[in-house]
N, C-alpha and C positions, 0 to 999 in steps of 0.2 A: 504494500500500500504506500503508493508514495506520497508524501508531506509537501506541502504547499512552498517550502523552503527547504532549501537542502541541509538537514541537520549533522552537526558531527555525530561521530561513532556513538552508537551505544551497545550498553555492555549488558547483559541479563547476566545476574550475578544470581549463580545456583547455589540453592540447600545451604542459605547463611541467614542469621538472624544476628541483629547488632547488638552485639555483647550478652549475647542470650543464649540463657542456658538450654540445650538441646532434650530432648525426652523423648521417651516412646511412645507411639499411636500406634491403633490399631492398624492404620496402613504405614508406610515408611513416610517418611518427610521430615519438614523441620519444626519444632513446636516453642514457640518464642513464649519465656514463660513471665515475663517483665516488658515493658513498651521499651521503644528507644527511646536514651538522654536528645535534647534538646529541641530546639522548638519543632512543631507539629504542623501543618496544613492537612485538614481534611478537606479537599477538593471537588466537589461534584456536580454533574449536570442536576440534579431535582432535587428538593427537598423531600426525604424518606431515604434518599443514595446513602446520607451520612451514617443513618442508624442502621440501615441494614448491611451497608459492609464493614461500619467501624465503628459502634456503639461502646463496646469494650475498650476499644486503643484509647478511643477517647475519656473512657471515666479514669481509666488506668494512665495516662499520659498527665491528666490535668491534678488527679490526687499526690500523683510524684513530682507534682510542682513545674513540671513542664510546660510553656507557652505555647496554646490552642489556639488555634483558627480555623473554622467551619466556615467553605465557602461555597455558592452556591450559584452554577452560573445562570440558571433560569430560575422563574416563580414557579414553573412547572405548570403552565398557564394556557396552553393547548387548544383545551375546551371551551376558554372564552370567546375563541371565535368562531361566529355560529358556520363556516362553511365547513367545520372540521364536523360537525354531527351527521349530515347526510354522505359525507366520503367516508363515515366508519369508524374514523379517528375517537369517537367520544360517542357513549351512549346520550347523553343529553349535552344540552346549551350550560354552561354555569359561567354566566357571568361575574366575576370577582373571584374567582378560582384561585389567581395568584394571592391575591390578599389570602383567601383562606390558608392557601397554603405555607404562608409565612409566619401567619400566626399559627401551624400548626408546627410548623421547623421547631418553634421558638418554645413551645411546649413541650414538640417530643425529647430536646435534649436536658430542661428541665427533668424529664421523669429517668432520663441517664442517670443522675443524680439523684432518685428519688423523690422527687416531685417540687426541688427547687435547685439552682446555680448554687457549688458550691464558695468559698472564697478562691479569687483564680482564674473564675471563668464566670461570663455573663455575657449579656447580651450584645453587648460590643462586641465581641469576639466573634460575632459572625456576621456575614456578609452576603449581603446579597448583588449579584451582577447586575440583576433585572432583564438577561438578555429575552426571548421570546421560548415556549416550551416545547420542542416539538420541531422546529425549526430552525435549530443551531447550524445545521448544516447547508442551508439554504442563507442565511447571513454570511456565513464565511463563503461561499462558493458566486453568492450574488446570482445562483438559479436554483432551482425557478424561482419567479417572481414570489414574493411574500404573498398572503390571501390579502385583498383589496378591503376583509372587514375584520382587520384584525382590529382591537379597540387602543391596541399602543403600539406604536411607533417607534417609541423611544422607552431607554431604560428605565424603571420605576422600582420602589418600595418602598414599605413605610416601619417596618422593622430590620433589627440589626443595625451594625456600625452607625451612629448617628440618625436612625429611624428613616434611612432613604437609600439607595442603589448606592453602586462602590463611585463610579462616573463622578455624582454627584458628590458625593465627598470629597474624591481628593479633587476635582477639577471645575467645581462648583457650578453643575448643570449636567443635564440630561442627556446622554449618549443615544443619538440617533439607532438603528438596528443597519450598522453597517461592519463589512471585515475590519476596515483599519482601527475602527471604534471598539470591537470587541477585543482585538488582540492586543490594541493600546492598555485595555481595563487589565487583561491577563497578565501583561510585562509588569504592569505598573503593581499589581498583587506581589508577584516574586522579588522585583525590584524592593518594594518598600518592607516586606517579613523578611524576606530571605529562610526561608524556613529549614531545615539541616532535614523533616522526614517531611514527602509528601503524600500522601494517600490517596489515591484517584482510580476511575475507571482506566480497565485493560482496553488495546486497542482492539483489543478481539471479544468486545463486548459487541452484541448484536445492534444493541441501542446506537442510531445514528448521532443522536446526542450525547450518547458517552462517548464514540470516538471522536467526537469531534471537540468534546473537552477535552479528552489524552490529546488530541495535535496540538489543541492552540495550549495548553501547560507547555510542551514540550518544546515548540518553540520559544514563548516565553522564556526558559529555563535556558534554553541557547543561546537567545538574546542577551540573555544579563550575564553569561559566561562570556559571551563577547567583550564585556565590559570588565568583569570580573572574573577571569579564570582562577581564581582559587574557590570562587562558588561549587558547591562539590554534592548535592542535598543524594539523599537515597529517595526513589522513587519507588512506593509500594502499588500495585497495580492490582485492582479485584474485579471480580466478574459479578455481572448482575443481571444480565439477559445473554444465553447460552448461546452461542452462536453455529451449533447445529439445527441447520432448516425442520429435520423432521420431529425433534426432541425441545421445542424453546421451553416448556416450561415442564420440566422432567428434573431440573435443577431448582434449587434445593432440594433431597430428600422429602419427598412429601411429608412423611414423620414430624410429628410437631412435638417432639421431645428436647428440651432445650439439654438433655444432658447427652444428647447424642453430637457428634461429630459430624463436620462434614463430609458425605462422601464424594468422592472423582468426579470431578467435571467431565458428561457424556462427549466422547468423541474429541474431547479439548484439544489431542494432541496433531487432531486432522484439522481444525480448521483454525488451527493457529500456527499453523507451518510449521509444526516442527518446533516451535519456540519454547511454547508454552509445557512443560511436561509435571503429571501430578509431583510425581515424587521429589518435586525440584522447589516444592510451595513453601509458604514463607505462611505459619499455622501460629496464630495469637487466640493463645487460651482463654478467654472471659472470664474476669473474674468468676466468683464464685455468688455472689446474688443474682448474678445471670444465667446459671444455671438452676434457677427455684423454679417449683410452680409456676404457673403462666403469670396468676394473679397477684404474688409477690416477688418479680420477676423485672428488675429494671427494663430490660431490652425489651422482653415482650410488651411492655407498657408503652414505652415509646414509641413500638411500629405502631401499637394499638392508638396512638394521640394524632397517626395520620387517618384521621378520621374518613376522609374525601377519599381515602385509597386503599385504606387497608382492604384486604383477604387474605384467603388462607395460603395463597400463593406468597405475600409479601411474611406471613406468618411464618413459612418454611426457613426464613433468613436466622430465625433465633434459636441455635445451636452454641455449642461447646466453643467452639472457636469461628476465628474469622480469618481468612485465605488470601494470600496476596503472591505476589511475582516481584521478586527486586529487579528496579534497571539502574545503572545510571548513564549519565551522556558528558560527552564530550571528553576532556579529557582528564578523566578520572582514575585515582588510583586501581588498578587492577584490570583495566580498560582491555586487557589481553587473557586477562584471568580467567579459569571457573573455580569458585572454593566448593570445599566439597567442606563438611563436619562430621565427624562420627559419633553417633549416639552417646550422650553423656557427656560430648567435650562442650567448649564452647570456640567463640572469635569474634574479637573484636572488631567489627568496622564503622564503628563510630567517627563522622568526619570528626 
C-alpha cells in the first residue's frame, strides 16, 4: 500500500515488549505485564477505538504516572448526514451524532477509572480532530467529492482540550475538511506531545478510517523526524475491523468472558502480507478489575457508556488483554533488527 509520501524505512520490531517482563499464554507471544515508561498517545479514528483497543494501557499508563493523551480524529459523525441512510451506511438519520459521541468519549474513559478522572488525567487530555466520520479517506484523497449534505464542513467540538476541535486550539479557528488541513492538525499533534509510545490502528485494519489515520500519524511522525531525528516514539499498532472479506466480524472471540484471552487474528497473516504474524504480538495484560464481572468490570462499563454503539460485537473487545504490533520509522535504533525474547526474560527498548 503505498503512502501519499515517500516514508523512510520502517522497522516491525518482533516479540518485544519495552522493559516488560515476558510470560506465558496459552498461545506463544509476548505478554507485556507493566505499560511502557513515558509519555502515551492513544491515537484513533472514532470515539469507542480508544477503549476497545486500549482501555487497560490506558488506566495502567496514567496510575504509573505516565503522561496520557486520547486523541481522536473524527466525532464519529457519519450518520448525520442524511445521504448516508438510504446508501446503507447508517440505519437511521441522527443528527448530532458527533456531539453525542463526545460526550460519550468523555464518559466512557471516566468509567476506565471507575466512574470519575483520576488525579493525572482529565478532560484536557483528550482531543478531538473534529475531522468528518466515515470519510477520512475521501478528505485526504480529495475523491470522491464529500456528500453535498453533510451538516459540517469544517472541524468542530465542544469537549476535550479546551471544549473545541484541536485546529481551533492551537490555530484559533476552524479547519476546513481539507488534506493539507488535516495532516497540518496530525504534525502539529506529534510536533507539540512528542509522545515516546503511540497507540493507533494497524494498516491492515479493514476500516478505511483507521488506515487512513495509520498514514496521516505516520507521516506526521516522518515529518517531525525531519526536523528532529533523535524523535524515536514506538508505534503500537491494533486491529479493530478484521480484514479478511469472508470473516469481518469473526474477530473478537464471540465469548464475552473478560477472563479469556484473545484468540488469533482469522487469516491475519494472508492479508497483511506476511507482516503481521500472531506469534510476533505485543499482549498487554489488563489489569485485574478488568477482568470482573461485566457489571463491576471497568472496561466492560466503558464500551457499555458508548451508548449510540454498543453491541455484542463491540462487547467481544473486553478480554484478558489487549494486542498490538511494534513498528518504528525512520531511523531508529535496530532499524535492521528483529528481537526475538525468550519466555521469562525481559528487554529493554525504552527510547
Amino acid at each position: 500500500m503505498a503512502l501519499r509520501r515517500g516514508l523512510k524505512r520502517r522497522a516491525r520490531l518482533v516479540g518485544l515488549a519495552a522493559a516488560l517482563l515476558v510470560v506465558g499464554l496459552p498461545t506463544t507471544g509476548v505478554v507485556a505485564t507493566d505499560v511502557p515508561s513515558g509519555g502515551v498517545l492513544v491515537f484513533v479514528a472514532h470515539p469507542d477505538d480508544d477503549v476497545l483497543m486500549a482501555a487497560g494501557v490506558i488506566k495502567q499508563a496514567v496510575e504509573a504516572g505516565n503522561p496520557v493523551t486520547v486523541a481522536y480524529m473524527t466525532n464519529g459523525d457519519r450518520c448525520a448526514t442524511p445521504s448516508q441512510v438510504p446508501a446503507g451506511h447508517c440505519d437511521e438519520h441522527l443528527p448530532g451524532i458527533g456531539d453525542t459521541r463526545q460526550d460519550e468519549a468523555v464518559e466512557a474513559l471516566e468509567e476506565v477509572f471507575g466512574g470519575s478522572f483520576p488525579t493525572g488525567f482529565d478532560e484536557d487530555d483528550m482531543i478531538f480532530l473534529g475531522y468528518p466520520g466515515g470519510f477520512l479517506p475521501y478528505v485526504r484523497n480529495g475523491t470522491p467529492p464529500l456528500p453535498g449534505d453533510m451538516p459540517n464542513t469544517a472541524t468542530y467540538a465542544d469537549r476535550g482540550l479546551g471544549r473545541t476541535d484541536w485546529h481551533d486550539y492551537w490555530d484559533g479557528g476552524h479547519a476546513p475538511y481539507t488534506a493539507s488541513a488535516m495532516s497540518e492538525d496530525v504534525f502539529e499533534l506529534i510536533e507539540r506531545y512528542r509522545p515516546d509510545h503511540i497507540f493507533t490502528h494497524s494498516e491492515f485494519d479493514r476500516h478505511s478510517d483507521h488506515l487512513t489515520t495509520y498514514r496521516e500519524l505516520m507521516e506526521a511522525i516522518d515529518e517531525v523526524q525531519d526536523i528532529d531525528p533523535s524523535y524515536d516514539p514506538l508505534i503500537h499498532t491494533g486491529i479493530v475491523h478484521v480484514a479478511a472479506p469472508a470473516v469481518p466480524l469473526s474477530w473478537p472471540d464471540p465469548q464475552l468472558d473478560p477472563t479469556d484471552w484473545h484468540v488469533p487474528v482469522p487469516e491475519l497473516e494472508v492479508t497483511s502480507e506476511g507482516e503481521l504474524l500472531w506469534e510476533n504480538r505485543e499482549s498487554f495484560e489488563v489489569p485485574a478489575a478488568m477482568q470482573n464481572p461485566w457489571a463491576s468490570n471497568p472496561k466492560a462499563q466503558s464500551v457499555e457508556a458508548h451508548a449510540s454503539q454498543v453491541d455484542n460485537w463491540l462487547r467481544r473487545f473486553v478480554k484478558r488483554d489487549e494486542v498490538f504490533w511494534i513498528e518504528r520509522l525512520g531511523n531508529a535504533r535496530g532499524i535492521n533488527d528483529a528481537y526475538t525474547v525468550a519466555e521469562g526474560g525481559t528487554l529493554n527498548i525504552d527510547p
